[in-house]
N, C-alpha and C positions, 0 to 999 in steps of 0.2 A: 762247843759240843759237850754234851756231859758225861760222865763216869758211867755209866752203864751202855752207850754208846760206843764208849771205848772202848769198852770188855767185849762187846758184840763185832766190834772190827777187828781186836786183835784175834776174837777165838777165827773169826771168818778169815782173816788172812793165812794164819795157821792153820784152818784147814783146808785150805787151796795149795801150802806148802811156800808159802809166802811171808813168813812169820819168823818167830823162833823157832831156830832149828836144836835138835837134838845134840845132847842126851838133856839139854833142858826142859823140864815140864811144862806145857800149855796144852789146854782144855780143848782147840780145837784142833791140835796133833793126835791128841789122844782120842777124837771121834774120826779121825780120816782114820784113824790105822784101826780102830773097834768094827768099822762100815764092813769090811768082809768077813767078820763073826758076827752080825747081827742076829742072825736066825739061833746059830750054834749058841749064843750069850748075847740074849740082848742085855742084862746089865752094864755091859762095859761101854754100848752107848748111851744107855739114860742115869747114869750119874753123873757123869760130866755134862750131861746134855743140862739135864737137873740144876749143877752145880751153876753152871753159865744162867740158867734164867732166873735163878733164886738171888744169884749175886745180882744181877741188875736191878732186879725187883726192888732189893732192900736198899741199893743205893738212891736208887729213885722213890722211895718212900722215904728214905732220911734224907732227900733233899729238899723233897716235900715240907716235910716238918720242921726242917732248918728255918724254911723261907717262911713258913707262917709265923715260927715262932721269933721271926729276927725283921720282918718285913711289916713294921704298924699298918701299914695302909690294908696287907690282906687279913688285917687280924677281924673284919666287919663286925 
């Protein structure tokens, strides 16, 4: 499984309440408990919401680029 994968299971486990529990910080506590101020502040869900997809993004592009740059066969 890869790094960005992981981030997507742990936010997802945390926010079923299945995860890290409190007063620890994670991204997908911090959207369960933002979900009943969405209307009043939607900020407090889309930066974390934000944060989780930007992190996998870049892990998944720098894995990307690992493997081209480390892997002769895909370098064509």
């Amino acid at each position: 499984m890869n790094v960005a994968g992981l981030i997507l299971s742990a936010a997802g486990l945390s926010f079923i309440g299945m995860g890290i529990q409190p007063p620890n910080p994670e991204w997908g506590y911090m959207l369960s408990e933002a979900m009943p101020y969405m209307r009043l502040a939607p900020h407090l869900v889309v930066f974390p919401g934000l944060a989780i997809i930007i992190t996998a993004l870049c892990f998944n592009l720098l894995g990307d680029g690992l493997a081209d740059a480390l892997d002769p066969k895909r370098r064509g």
